[in-house]
VOPAGU-2260 file (C-alpha; in pm, 1 decimal, decimal comma):
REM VOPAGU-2260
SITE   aa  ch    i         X         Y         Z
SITE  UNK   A    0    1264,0    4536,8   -3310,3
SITE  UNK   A    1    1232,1    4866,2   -3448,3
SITE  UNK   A    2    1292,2    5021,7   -3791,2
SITE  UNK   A    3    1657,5    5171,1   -3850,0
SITE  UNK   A    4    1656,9    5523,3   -3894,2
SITE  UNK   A    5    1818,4    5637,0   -4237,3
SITE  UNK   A    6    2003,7    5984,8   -4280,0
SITE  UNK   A    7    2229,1    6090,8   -4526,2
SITE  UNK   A    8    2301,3    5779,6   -4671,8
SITE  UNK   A    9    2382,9    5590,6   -4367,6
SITE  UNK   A   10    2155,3    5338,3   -4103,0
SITE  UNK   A   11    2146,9    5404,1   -3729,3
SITE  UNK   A   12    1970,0    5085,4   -3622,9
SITE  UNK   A   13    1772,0    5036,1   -3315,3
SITE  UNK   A   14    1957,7    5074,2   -2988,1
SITE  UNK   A   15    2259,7    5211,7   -3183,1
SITE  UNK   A   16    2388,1    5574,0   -3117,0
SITE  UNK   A   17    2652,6    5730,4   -3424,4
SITE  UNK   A   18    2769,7    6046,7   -3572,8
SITE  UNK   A   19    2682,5    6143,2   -3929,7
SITE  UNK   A   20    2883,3    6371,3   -4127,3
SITE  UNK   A   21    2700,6    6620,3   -4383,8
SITE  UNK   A   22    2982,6    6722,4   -4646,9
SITE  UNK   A   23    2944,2    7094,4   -4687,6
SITE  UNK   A   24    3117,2    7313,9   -4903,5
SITE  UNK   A   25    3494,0    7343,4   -4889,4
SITE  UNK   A   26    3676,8    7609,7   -4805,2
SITE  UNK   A   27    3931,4    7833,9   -5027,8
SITE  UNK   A   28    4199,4    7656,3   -4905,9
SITE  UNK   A   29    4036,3    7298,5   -5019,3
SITE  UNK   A   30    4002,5    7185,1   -4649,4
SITE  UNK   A   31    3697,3    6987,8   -4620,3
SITE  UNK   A   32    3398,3    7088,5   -4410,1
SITE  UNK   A   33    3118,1    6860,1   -4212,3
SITE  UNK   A   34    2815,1    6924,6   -4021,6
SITE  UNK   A   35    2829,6    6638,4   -3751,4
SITE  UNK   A   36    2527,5    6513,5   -3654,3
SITE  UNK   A   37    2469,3    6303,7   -3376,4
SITE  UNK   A   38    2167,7    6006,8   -3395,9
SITE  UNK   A   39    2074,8    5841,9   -3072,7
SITE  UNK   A   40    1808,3    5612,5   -3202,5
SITE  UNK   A   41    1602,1    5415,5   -2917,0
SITE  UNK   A   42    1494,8    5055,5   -2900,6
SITE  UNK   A   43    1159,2    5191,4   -2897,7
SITE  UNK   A   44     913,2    5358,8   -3093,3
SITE  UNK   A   45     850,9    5726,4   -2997,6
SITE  UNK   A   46     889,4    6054,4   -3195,6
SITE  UNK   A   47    1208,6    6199,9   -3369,7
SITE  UNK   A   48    1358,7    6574,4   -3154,4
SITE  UNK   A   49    1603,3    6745,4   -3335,7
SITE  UNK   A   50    1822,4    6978,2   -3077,8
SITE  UNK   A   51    2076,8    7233,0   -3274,7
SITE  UNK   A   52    2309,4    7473,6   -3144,4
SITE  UNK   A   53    2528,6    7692,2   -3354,8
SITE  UNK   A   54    2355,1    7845,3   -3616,7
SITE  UNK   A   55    2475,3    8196,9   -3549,5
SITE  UNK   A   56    2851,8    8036,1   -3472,9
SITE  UNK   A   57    2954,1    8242,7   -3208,6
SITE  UNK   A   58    2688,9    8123,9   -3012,7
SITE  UNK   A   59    2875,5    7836,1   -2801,6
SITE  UNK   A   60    2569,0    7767,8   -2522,3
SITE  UNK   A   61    2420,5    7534,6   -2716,1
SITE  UNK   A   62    2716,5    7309,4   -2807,2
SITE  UNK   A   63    2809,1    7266,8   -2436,0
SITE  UNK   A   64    2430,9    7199,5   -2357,3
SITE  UNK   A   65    2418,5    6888,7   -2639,1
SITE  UNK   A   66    2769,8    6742,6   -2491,3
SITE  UNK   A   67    2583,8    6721,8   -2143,6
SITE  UNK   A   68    2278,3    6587,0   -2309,3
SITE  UNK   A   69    2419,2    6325,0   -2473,5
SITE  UNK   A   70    2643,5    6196,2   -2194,9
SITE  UNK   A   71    2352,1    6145,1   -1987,2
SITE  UNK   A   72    2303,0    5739,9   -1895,4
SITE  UNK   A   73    1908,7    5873,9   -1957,2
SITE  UNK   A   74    1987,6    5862,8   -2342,8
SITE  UNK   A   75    2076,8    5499,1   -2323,8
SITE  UNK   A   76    1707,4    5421,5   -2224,1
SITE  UNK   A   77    1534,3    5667,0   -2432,0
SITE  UNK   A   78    1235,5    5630,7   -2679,6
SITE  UNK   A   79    1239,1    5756,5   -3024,8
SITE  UNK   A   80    1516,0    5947,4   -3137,9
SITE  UNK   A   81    1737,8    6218,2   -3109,9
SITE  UNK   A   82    1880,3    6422,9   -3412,0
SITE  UNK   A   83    2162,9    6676,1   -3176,9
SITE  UNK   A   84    2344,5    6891,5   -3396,1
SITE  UNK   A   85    2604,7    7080,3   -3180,2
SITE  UNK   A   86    2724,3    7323,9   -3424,3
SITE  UNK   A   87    2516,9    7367,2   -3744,4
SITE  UNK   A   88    2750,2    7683,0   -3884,3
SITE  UNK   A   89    3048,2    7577,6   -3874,0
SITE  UNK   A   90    3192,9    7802,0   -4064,2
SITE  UNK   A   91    3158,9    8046,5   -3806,5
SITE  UNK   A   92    3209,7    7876,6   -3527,6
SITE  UNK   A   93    3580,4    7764,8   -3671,0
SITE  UNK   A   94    3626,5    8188,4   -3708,3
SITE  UNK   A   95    3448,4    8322,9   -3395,5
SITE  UNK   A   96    3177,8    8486,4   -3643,2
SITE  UNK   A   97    2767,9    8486,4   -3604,3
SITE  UNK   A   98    2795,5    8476,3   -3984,1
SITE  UNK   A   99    2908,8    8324,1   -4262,3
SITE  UNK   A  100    3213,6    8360,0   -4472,3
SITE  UNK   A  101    2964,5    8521,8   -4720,0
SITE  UNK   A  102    2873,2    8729,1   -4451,7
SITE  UNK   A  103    2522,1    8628,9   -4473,0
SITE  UNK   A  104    2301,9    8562,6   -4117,7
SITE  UNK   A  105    2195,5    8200,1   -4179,7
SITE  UNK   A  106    1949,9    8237,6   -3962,4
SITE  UNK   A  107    1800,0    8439,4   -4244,6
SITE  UNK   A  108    1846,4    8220,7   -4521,7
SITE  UNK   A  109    1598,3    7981,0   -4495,9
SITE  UNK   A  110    1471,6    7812,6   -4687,8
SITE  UNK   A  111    1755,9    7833,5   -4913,7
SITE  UNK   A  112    1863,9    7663,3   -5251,2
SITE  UNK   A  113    2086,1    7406,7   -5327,2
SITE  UNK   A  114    2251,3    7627,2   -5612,1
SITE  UNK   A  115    2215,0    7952,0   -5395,9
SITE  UNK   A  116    2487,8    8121,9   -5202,3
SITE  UNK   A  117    2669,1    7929,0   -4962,8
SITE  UNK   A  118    2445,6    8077,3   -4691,2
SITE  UNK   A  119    2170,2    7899,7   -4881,4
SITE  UNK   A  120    2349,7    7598,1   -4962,9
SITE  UNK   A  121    2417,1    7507,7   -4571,2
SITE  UNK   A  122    2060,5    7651,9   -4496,6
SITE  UNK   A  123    1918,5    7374,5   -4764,9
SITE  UNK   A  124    2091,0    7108,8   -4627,1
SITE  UNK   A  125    2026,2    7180,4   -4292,6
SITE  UNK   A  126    1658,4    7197,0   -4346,7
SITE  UNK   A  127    1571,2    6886,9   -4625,6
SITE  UNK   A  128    1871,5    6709,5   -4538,6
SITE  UNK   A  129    1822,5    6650,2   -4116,1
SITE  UNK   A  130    1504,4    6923,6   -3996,7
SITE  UNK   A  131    1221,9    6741,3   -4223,4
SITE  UNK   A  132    1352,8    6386,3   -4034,3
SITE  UNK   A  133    1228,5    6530,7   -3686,5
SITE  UNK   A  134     902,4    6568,4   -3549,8
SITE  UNK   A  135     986,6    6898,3   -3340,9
SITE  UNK   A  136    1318,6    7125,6   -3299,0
SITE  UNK   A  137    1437,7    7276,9   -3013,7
SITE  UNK   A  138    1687,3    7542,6   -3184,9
SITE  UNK   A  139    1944,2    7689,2   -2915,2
SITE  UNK   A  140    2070,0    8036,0   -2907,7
SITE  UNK   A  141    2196,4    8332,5   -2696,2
SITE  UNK   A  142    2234,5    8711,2   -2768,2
SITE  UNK   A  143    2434,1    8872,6   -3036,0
SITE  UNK   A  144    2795,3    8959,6   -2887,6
SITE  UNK   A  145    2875,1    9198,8   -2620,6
SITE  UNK   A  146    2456,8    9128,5   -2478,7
SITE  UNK   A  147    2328,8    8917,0   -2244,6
SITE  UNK   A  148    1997,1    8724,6   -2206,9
SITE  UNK   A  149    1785,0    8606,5   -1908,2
SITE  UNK   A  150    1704,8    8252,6   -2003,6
SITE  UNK   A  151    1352,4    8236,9   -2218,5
SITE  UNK   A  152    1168,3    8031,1   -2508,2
SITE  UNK   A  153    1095,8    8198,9   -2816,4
SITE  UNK   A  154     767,3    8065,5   -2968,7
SITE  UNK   A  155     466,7    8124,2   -3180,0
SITE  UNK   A  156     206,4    8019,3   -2883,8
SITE  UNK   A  157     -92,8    7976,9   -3183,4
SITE  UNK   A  158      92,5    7648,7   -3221,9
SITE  UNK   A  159     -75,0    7414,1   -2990,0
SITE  UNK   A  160     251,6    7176,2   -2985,1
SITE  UNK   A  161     461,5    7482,2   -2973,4
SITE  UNK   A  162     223,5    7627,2   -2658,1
SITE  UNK   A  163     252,3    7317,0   -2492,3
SITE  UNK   A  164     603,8    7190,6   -2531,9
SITE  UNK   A  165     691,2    7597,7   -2414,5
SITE  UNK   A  166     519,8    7558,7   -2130,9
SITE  UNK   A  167     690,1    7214,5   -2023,4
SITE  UNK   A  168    1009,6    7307,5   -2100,4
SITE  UNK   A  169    1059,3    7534,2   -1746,4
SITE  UNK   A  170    1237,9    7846,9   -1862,6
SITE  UNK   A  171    1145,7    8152,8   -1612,2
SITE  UNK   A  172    1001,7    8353,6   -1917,1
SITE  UNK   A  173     786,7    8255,0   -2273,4
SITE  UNK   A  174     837,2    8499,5   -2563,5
SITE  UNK   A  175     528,9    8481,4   -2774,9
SITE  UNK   A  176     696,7    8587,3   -3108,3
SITE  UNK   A  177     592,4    8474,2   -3467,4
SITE  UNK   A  178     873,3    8340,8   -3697,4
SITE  UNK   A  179    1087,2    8594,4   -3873,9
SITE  UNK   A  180    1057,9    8583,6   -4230,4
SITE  UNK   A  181    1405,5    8348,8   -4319,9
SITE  UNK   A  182    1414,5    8240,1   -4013,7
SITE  UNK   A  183    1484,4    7816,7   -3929,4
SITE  UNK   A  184    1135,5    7841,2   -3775,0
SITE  UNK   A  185     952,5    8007,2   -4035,6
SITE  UNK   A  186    1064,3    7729,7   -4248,8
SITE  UNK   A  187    1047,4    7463,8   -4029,4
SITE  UNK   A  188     704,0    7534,2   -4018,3
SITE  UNK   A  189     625,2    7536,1   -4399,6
SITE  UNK   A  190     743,8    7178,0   -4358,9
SITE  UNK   A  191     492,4    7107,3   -4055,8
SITE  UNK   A  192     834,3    7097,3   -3803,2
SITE  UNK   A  193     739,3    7279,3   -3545,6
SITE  UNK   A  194    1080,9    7434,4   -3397,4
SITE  UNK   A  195    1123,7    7679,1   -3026,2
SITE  UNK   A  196    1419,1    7871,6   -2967,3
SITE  UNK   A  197    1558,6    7864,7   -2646,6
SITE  UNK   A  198    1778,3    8208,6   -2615,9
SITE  UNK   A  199    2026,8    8269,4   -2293,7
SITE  UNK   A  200    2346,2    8402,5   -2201,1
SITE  UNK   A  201    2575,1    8564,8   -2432,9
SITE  UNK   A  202    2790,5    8507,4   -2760,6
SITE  UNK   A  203    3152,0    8340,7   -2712,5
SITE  UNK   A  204    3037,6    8313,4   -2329,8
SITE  UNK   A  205    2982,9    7977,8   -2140,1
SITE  UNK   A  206    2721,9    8048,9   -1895,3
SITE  UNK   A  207    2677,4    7815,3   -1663,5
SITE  UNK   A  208    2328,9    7870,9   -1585,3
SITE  UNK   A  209    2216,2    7927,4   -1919,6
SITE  UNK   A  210    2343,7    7583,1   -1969,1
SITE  UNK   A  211    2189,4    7419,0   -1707,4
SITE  UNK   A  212    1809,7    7549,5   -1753,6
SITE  UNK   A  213    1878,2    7440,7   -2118,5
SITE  UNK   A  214    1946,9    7084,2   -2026,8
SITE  UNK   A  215    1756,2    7044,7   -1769,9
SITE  UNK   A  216    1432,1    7168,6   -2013,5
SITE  UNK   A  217    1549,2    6995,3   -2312,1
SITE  UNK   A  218    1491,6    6674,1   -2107,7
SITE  UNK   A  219    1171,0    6816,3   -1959,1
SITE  UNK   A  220    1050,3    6835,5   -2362,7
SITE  UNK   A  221    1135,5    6527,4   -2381,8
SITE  UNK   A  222     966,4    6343,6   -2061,2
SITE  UNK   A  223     622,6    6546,4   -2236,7
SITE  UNK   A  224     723,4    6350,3   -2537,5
SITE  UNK   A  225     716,0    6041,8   -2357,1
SITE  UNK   A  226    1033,2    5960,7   -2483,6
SITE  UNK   A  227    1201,9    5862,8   -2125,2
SITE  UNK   A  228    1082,4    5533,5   -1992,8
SITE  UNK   A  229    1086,8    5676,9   -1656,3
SITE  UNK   A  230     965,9    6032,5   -1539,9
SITE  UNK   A  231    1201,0    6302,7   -1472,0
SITE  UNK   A  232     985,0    6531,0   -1456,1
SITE  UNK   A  233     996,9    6817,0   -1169,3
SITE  UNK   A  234     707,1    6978,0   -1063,1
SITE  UNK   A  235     773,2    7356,6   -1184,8
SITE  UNK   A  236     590,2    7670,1   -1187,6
SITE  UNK   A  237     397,0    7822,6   -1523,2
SITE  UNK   A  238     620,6    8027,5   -1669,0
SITE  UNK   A  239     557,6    8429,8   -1763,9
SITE  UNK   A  240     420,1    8454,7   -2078,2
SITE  UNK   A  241     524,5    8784,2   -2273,4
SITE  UNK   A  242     304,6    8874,8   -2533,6
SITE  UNK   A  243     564,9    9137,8   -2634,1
SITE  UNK   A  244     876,4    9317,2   -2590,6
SITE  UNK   A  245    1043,8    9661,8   -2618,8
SITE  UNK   A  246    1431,6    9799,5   -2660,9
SITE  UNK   A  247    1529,6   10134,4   -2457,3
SITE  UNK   A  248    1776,8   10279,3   -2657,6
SITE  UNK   A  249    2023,9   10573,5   -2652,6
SITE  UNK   A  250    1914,1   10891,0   -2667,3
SITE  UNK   A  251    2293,7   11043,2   -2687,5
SITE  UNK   A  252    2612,6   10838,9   -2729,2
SITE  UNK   A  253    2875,1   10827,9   -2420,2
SITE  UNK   A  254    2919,2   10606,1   -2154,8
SITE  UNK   A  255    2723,2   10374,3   -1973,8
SITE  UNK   A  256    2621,3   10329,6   -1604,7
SITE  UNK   A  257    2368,5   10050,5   -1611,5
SITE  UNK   A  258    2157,4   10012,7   -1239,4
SITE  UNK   A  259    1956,0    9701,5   -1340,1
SITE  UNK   A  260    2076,1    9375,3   -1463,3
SITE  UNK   A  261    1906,8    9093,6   -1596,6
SITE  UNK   A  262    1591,2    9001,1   -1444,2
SITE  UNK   A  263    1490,9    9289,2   -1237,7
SITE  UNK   A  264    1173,5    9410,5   -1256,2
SITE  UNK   A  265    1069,5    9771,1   -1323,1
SITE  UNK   A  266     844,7    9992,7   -1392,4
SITE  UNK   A  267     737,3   10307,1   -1643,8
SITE  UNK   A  268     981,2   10594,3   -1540,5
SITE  UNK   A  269    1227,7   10405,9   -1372,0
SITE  UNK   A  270    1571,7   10506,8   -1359,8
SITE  UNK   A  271    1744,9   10199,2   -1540,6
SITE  UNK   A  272    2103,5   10386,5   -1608,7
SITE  UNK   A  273    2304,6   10676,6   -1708,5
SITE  UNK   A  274    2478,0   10811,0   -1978,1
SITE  UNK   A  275    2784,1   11016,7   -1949,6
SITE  UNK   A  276    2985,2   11192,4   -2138,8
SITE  UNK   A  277    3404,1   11220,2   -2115,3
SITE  UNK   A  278    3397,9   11591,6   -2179,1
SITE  UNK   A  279    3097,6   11705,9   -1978,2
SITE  UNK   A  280    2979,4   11665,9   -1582,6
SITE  UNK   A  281    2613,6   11611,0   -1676,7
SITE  UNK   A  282    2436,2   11313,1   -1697,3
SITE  UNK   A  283    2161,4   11200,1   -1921,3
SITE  UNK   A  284    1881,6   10980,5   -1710,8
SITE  UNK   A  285    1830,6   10617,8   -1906,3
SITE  UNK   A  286    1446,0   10508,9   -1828,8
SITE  UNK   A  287    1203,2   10266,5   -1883,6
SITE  UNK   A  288    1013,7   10302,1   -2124,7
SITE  UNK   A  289     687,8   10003,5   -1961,6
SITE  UNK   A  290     659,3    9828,1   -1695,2
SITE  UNK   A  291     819,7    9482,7   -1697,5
SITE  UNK   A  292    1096,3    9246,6   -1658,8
SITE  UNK   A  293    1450,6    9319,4   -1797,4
SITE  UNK   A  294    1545,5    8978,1   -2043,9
SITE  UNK   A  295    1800,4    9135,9   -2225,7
SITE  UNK   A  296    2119,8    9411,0   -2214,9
SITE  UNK   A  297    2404,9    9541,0   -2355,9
SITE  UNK   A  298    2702,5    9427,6   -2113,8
SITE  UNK   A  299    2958,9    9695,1   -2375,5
SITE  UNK   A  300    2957,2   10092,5   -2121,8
SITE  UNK   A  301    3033,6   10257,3   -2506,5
SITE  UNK   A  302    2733,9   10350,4   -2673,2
SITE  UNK   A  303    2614,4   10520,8   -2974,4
SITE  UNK   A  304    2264,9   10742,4   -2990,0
SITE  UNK   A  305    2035,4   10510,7   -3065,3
SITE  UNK   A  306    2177,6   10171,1   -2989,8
SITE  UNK   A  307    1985,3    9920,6   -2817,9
SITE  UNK   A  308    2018,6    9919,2   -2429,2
SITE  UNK   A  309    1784,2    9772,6   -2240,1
SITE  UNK   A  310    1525,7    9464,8   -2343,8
SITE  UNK   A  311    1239,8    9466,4   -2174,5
SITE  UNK   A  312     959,9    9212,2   -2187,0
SITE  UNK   A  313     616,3    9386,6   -2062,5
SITE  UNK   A  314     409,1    9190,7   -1801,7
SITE  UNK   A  315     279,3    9279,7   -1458,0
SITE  UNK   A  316     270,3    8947,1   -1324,1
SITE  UNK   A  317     555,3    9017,3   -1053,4
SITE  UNK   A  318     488,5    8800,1    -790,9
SITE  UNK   A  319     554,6    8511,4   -1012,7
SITE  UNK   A  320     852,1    8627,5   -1172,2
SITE  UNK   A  321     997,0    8657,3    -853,1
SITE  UNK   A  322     928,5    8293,5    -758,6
SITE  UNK   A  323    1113,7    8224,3   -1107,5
SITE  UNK   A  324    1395,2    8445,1   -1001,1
SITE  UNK   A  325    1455,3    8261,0    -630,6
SITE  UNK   A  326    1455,4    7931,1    -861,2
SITE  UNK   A  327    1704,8    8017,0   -1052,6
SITE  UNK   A  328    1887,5    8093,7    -771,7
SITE  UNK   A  329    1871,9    7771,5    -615,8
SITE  UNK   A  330    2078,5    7537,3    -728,1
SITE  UNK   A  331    1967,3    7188,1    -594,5
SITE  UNK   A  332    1672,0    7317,0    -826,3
SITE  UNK   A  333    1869,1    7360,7   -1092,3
SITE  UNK   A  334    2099,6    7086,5   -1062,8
SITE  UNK   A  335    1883,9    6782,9    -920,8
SITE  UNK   A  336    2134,3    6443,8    -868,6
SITE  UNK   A  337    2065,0    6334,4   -1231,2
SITE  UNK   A  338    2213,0    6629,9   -1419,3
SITE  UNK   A  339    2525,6    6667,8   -1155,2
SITE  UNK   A  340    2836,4    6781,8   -1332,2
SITE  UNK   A  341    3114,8    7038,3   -1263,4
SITE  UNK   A  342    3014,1    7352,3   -1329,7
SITE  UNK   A  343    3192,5    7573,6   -1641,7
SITE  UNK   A  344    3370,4    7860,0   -1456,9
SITE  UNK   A  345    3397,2    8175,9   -1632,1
């Protein structure tokens, strides 16, 4: 039999699935606050995944992607075991808020202290208390509010885990990015965790295809692990592999008049949108700036002079991001018999 798995005080033994609470810091009022974190901890030996959601709170994907995860009947079989936490900030989660009450990113505030600001506090807990148990992190995340992302993994591809576990994990598009400096991932790393963000859809948003490609690759990461006793494993295509990125932004505030949406492809000197203005006739012409495919945009007409409009990641290979595209679009693809549930209507 194997070994029980210990976390915060409490044993999961083998075979056994439970929730463990992480008492945070209270709030004002005196009300209590836990992190929940859910241990599914197999019968057999294999490694530890950590899946989180929530650590910029308004970021809901991610908790509806870990609720179909764990109700799989494929989790009752599984080797190793699984740390899901659905909402790590639940402070703002509870108020709608990608920050914290101390209005601090916490996705900035890593490593933290355990006598720091509260930012650091959860941050330190987070990362000693339930990150340094696992032997890789996917961390789950989607645009700031009012933008919109085409599903893609965020990863430093010098990693060779990180490389492969990217590749395997079947999102249309691979963000080669090194860890920003506060970051769960640069931290992760200092403690030999190696952790990929998987970023789709939009803040306070369920999107329902986000949240399929999530699950769907979350269990692909974990068939690589070997930590299903049986393959579910698709045959997939290699995903595009960005090697960087660029923002169009306003040149003049006004209104506007987007013509491409996520996932189309363009090129240097396209016309991507137009600005207008309430007072005048004239337009100003919104272009692209490379050649590439469009994996994030503001979805909010009202703009400001130099906000960010378009996100485009530079590549030329077309013909294969089109094959990811008609994927995307199928849904047998997307939804094989396994992962079958109703979808979330919007």
């Amino acid at each position: 039999m194997r070994k029980d798995f210990r976390i915060n005080n409490e044993i999961v033994k083998a075979g056994e699935s439970k929730v463990v609470h992480f008492s945070l810091p209270a709030l004002h009022s005196e009300t209590m606050v836990t992190m929940p974190v859910h241990v599914v901890h197999g019968k057999k030996d294999g490694p530890v995944l950590l899946v989180s959601a929530a650590i910029h709170g308004d970021e809901i994907n991610g908790v509806e992607i870990i609720r179909r995860l764990l109700s799989l009947d494929a989790m009752k079989r599984m080797k190793g075991t699984l740390l899901a936490v659905p909402i790590v900030n639940i402070y703002g989660f509870n108020s709608h808020s990608r920050y914290l009450p101390d209005r601090r990113d916490l996705n900035r505030s890593f490593p933290g202290a355990g006598s720091g600001s509260l930012a650091g506090r959860l941050a330190h807990i987070f990362l000693t208390e339930v990150v340094a148990l696992a032997d890789m992190c996917i961390d789950i995340h989607t645009a700031s509010i009012h933008r919109d992302n085409l599903p893609q993994i965020r990863a430093d591809l010098n990693n060779e885990k990180l490389n492969t576990m990217s590749n395997k994990f079947g999102s249309p598009i691979i963000l080669h990015s090194a860890p920003p400096s506060g970051s769960l991932r640069a931290a992760a790393n200092q403690v030999n965790v190696p952790v990929m963000v998987y970023e789709s859809g939009e803040a306070l948003r369920f999107d329902e295809l986000s949240i399929r490609v999530g699950v769907r690759g979350v269990l692909n990461v974990m068939n690589e692990l070997e930590m299903h006793s049986k393959s579910i494993h698709r045959k997939q295509k290699p995903p595009v592999i960005l090697r960087s990125s660029t923002w169009v932004r306003a040149t003049t505030s006004g209104i506007l008049r987007a013509v491409v949406t996520l996932g189309d492809l363009v090129k240097k000197g396209d016309v991507i949108g137009y600005i207008s203005n309430p007072a005048s006739k004239s337009d100003t012409i919104v272009e692209a700036t490379t050649n590439g495919i469009i994996i994030g945009r503001t979805n909010i007409p009202l703009i400001y002079e130099g906000e960010a409009l378009f996100h485009i990641g530079k590549s030329q290979q077309t013909k294969l991001i089109e094959e990811h595209l008609d994927t995307l679009n199928n849904d047998t693809l997307l939804n094989p018999p396994e992962l079958v549930e109703e979808p979330v209507i919007v």
